[in-house]
C-alpha positions in Angstrom: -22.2 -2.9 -29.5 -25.1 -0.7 -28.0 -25.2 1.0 -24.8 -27.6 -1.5 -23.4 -26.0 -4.3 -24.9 -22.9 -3.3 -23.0 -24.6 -2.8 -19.6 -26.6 -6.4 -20.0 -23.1 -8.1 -20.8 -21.4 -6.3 -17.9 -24.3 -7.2 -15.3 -24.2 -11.1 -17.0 -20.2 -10.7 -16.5 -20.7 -9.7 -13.1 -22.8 -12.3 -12.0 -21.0 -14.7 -13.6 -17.8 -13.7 -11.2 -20.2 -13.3 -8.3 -22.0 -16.6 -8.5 -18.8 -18.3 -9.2 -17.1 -16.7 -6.3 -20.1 -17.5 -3.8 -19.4 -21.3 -5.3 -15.9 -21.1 -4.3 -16.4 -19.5 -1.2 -18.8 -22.8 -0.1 -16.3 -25.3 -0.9 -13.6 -22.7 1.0 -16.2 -22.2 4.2 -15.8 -26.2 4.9 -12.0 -25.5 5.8 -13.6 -24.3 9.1 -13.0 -20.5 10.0 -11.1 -19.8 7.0 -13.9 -19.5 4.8 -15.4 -15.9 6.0 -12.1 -14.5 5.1 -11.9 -16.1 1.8 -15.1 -15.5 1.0 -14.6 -11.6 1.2 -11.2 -12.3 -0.7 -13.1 -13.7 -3.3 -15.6 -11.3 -3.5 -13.2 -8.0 -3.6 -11.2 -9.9 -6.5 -14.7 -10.2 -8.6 -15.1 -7.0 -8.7 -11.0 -6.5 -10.1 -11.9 -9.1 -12.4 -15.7 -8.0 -14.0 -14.5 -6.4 -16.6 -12.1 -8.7 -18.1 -14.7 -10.9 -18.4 -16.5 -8.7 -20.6 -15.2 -9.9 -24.1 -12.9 -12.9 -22.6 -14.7 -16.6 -21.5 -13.8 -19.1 -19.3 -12.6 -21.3 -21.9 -10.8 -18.4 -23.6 -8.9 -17.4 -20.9 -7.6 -21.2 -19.8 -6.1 -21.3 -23.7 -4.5 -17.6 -23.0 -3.2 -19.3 -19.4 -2.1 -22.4 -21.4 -0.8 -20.5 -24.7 1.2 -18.2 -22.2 2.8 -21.2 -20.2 3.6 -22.4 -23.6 5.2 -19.8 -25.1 7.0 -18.2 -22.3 10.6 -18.9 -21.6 10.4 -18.1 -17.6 11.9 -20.5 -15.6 13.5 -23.0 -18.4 16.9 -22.0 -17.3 18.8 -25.3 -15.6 22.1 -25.9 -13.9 24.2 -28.5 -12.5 22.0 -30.0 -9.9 23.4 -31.0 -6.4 21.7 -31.5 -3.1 22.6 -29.8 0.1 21.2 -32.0 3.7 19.7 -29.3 6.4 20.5 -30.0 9.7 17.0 -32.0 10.1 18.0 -33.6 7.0 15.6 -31.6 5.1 17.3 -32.5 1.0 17.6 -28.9 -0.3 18.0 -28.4 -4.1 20.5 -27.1 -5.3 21.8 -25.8 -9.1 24.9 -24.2 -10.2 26.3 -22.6 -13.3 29.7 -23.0 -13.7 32.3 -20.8 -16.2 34.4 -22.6 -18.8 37.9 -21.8 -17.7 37.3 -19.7 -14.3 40.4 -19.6 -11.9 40.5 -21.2 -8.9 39.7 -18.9 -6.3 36.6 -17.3 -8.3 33.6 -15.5 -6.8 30.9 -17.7 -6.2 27.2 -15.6 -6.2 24.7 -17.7 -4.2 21.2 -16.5 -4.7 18.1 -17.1 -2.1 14.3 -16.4 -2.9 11.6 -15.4 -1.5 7.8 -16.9 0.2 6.2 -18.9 -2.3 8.9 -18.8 -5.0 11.5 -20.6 -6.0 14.9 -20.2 -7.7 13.7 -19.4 -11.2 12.3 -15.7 -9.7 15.7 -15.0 -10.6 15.2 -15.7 -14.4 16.6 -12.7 -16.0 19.5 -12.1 -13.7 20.1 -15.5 -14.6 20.1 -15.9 -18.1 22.7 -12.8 -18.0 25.1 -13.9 -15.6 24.9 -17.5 -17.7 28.6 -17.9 -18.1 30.1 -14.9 -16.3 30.4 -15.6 -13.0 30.2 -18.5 -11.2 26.3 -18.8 -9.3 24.4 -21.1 -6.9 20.5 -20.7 -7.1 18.6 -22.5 -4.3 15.0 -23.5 -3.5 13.9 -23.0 0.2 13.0 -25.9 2.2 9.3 -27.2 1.4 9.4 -24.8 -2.3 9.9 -26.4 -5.4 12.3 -29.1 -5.8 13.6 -29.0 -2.3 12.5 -31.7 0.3 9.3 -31.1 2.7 10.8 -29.3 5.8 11.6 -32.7 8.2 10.3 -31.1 11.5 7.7 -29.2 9.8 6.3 -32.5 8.4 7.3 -34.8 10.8 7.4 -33.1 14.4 5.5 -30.2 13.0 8.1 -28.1 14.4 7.6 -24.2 13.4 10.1 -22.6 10.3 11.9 -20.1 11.7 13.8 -17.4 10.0 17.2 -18.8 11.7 16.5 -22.2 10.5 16.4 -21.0 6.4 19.7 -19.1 7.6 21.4 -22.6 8.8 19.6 -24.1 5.2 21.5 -21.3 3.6 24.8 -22.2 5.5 24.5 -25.7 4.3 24.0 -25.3 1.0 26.8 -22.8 0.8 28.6 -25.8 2.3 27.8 -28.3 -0.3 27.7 -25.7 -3.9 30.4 -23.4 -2.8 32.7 -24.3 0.2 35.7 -22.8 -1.0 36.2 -19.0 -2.5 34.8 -15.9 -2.4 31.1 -15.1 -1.7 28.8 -12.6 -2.9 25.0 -13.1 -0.8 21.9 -12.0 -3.0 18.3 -12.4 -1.5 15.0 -11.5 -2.2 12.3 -10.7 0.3 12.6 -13.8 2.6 15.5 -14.7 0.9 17.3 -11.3 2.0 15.9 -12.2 5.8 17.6 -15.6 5.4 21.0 -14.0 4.9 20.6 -11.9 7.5 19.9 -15.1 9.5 23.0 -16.8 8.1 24.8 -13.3 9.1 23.6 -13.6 12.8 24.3 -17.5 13.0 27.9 -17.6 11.7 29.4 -14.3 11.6 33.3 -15.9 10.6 31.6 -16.5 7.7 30.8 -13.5 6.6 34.5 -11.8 7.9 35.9 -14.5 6.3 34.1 -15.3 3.0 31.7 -12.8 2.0 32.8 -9.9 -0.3 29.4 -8.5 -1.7 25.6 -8.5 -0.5 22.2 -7.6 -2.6 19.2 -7.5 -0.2 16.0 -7.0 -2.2 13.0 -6.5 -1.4 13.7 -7.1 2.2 13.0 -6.2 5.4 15.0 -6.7 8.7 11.7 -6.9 11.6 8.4 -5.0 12.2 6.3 -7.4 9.6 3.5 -6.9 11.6 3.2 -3.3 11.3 2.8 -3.5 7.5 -0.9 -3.3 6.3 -0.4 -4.3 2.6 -2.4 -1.4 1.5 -5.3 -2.1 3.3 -6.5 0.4 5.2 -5.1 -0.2 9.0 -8.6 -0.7 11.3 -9.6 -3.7 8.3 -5.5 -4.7 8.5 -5.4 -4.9 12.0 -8.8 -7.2 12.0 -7.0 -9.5 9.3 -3.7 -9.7 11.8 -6.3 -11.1 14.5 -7.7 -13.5 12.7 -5.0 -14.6 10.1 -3.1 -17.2 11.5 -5.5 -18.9 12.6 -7.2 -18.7 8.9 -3.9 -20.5 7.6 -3.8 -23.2 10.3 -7.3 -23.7 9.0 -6.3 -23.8 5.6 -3.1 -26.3 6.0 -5.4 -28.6 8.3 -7.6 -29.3 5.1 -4.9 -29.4 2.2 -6.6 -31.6 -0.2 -9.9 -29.6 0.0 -7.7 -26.0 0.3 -6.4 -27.0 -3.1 -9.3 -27.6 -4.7 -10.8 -24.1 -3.9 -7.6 -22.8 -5.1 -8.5 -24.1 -8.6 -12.0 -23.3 -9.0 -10.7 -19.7 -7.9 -7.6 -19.5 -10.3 -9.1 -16.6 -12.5 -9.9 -14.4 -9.2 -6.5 -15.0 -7.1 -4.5 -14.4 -10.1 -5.9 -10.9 -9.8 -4.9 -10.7 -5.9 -1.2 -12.4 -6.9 -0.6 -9.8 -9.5 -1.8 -6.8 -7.0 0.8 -7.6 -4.6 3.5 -8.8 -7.2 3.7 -5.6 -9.4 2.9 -2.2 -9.6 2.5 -1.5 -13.3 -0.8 -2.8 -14.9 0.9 -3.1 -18.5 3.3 -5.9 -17.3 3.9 -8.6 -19.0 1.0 -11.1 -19.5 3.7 -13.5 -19.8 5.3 -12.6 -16.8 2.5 -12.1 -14.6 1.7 -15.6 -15.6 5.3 -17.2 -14.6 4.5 -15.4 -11.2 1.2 -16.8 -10.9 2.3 -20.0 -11.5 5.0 -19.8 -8.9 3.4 -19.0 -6.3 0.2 -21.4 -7.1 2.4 -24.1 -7.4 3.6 -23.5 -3.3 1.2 -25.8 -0.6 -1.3 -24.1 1.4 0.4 -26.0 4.1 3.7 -24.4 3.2 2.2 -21.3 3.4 0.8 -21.3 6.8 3.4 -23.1 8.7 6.0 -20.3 7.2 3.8 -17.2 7.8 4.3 -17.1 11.7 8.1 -16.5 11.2 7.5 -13.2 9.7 5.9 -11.7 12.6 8.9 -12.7 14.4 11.4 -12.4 12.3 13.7 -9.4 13.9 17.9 -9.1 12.3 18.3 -5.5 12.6 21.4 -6.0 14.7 22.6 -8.5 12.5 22.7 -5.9 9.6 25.9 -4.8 11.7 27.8 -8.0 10.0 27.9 -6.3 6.6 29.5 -3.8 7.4 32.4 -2.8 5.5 31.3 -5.1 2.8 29.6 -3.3 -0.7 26.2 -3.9 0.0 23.3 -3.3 -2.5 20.1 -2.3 -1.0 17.0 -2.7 -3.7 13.1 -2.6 -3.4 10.5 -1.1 -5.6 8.8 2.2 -4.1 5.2 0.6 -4.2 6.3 -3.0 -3.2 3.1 -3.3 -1.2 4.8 -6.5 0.8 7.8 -5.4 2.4 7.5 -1.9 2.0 10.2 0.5 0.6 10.6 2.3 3.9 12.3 -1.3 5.0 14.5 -0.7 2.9 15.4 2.3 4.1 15.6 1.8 7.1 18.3 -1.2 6.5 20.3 1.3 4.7 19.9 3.7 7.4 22.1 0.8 9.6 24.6 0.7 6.6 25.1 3.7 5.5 27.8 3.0 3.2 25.4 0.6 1.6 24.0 1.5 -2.1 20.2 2.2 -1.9 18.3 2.0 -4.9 14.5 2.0 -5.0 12.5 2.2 -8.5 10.5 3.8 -9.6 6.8 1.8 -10.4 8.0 -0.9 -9.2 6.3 -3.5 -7.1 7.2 -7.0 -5.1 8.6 -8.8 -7.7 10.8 -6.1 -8.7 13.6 -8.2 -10.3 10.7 -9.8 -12.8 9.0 -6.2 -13.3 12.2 -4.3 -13.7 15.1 -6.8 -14.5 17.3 -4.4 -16.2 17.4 -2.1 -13.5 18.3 -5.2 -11.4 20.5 -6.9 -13.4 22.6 -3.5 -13.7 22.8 -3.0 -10.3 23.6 -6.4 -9.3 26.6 -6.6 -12.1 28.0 -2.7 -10.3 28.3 -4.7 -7.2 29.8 -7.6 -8.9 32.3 -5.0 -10.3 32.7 -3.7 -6.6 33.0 -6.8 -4.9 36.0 -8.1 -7.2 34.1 -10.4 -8.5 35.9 -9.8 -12.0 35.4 -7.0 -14.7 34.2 -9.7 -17.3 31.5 -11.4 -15.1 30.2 -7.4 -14.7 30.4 -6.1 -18.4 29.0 -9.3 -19.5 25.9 -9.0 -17.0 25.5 -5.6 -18.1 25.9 -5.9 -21.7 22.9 -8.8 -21.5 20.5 -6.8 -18.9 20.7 -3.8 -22.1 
């Protein structure tokens, strides 16, 4: 291809993006106030997405979507179901993997997940724990296959981050209410368990014998700027939540614009889910799909609770226990330095941050993960099998 071929296919790309972004942005603009901010969304991710477009069609890159939702084995992964009742009577979803022949007594490891994800984030660690310890996954109220939050819906009551740590407490209740306990959470997840930590503390003295908080942070959300530069992020912090109130006002029509803009958000989910640009396709795609599949109403009417969310002081709960602090050095969502600084309240705790690593560290990295998670296994008493096992499948 000429020179000037390639400049008049990148200007026809770019105008394709462009024009199809100023389309979006119209339908976005009659949610109300949300669709200035959207708009300059949109227009930031055609720029990420020009090139691509370059040799790659519309029609091209739905089969690649569709080929990679096909072929990808992210998320297949099923357990015993059960169903845990919140104490609004939210129906929380529930699945556990049990192992042939396991004494009574035997750890339990209950995992919790994080914003706009569900249980299957936890894929990989997953399939390699599959019959070595005994494990409870979980989908947060209002994700996935767990029931619309009850005073969200019905008395549009606010989520709070203690009322995900009483969801924990009764599903805990209902998969696992006898035994050993070890508590692994992801982003939201790990704030959860801190939640639980605060709200029933004899649980933890009495039950708990391990603790994985990835990803995490324990308060000051609202000082992160998500790599934005901080005059433009504290603008955004102004005007966001009422953007999302916007947005979960006008569902139906939110939705649609979330379509016609798959090809440019699926640039902005994979910014703030990874830090390496050679991930996966496959994986990038499982994430995509997670998180597309979450409400716009789910996602505003959860957002407030991170700006409040605050556990520091029930960090002091775990201590004592083997605790696994994890988080990728450029998670650009709950920074690294979070991390840190729970670690810095328990210092006994095992802090581990990796390398190129972003949000969804235990999809980008899974080995590191997995290897980490079966040491604390091994620390926590959880049994030497369940720990070679995991670590003989995460190599």
């Amino acid at each position: 291809m000429s020179e000037s071929s390639t400049g008049a296919a990148a200007a026809e790309a770019v105008t394709e993006v462009v024009t199809e972004a100023a389309a979006a942005a119209g339908s976005w603009r009659r949610a109300g106030v949300a669709g200035a901010a959207l708009g300059v969304i949109a227009a930031g991710a055609a720029a990420g997405v020009a090139i691509e477009r370059l040799t790659v069609g519309r029609g091209m890159r739905k089969k690649a979507r569709l080929a990679l939702d096909a072929a990808g084995p992210y998320g297949s992964l099923r357990g015993m179901p059960g169903t845990a009742y919140a104490d609004d009577g939210t129906e929380l979803a529930y699945e556990v993997e049990e192992v042939e022949g396991a004494p009574d007594g035997a750890v339990s490891v209950v995992f919790s997940h994080g914003y706009c994800l569900n249980q299957d984030s936890w894929h990989f660690q997953r399939a390699a724990l599959r019959g070595a310890v005994r494990a409870v996954y979980w989908d947060q109220r209002s994700h996935a296959r767990s029931g619309r939050g009850v005073e969200q819906a019905q008395r549009d009551v606010p989520v709070s981050i203690d009322q995900l740590g009483r969801d924990l407490k009764a599903v805990i209740d209902a998969a696992a209410p006898e035994g050993p306990l070890v508590l692994v959470g992801h982003s939201m997840g790990g704030m959860t368990t801190m939640a639980l930590a605060e709200q029933f503390p004899e649980l933890i003295r009495e039950r708990v014998v391990g603790v994985a908080l990835v990803g995490t942070s324990s308060g000051q959300l609202g000082q992160v700027n998500f790599g934005l530069p901080v005059a433009g992020m504290n603008a955004v912090r102004r005007v966001l939540p009422g953007v999302l109130r916007a947005l979960g006002s006008q569902a139906e029509l939110v939705e649609r614009g979330r379509q016609a803009t798959a090809d440019l958000f699926a640039g902005v989910i994979k910014r703030y889910s990874f830090s390496r640009k050679d991930v996966d396709p496959a994986i990038a795609r499982f994430a995509e799909r997670m998180i597309e599949s979450t409400p716009i109403d789910v996602v505003a009417e959860f957002y407030p609770a991170f700006a409040e969310h605050d556990k520091a002081a029930a960090l002091a709960h775990f201590a004592g226990l083997p605790v696994l602090v994890l988080a990728g050095e450029k998670d650009l969502v709950t920074p690294s330095e979070h991390s840190e600084a729970i670690a810095a309240l328990l210092p006994d705790a095992e802090l581990v941050l990796v390398p190129d690593a972003g949000h969804l560290v235990m999809l980008e990295h899974p080995d590191v993960v997995t290897d980490r998670l079966a040491d604390l296994l091994s620390r926590a008493g959880a049994g030497g099998r369940a720990a070679a096992d995991a670590e003989s499948s995460s190599g």
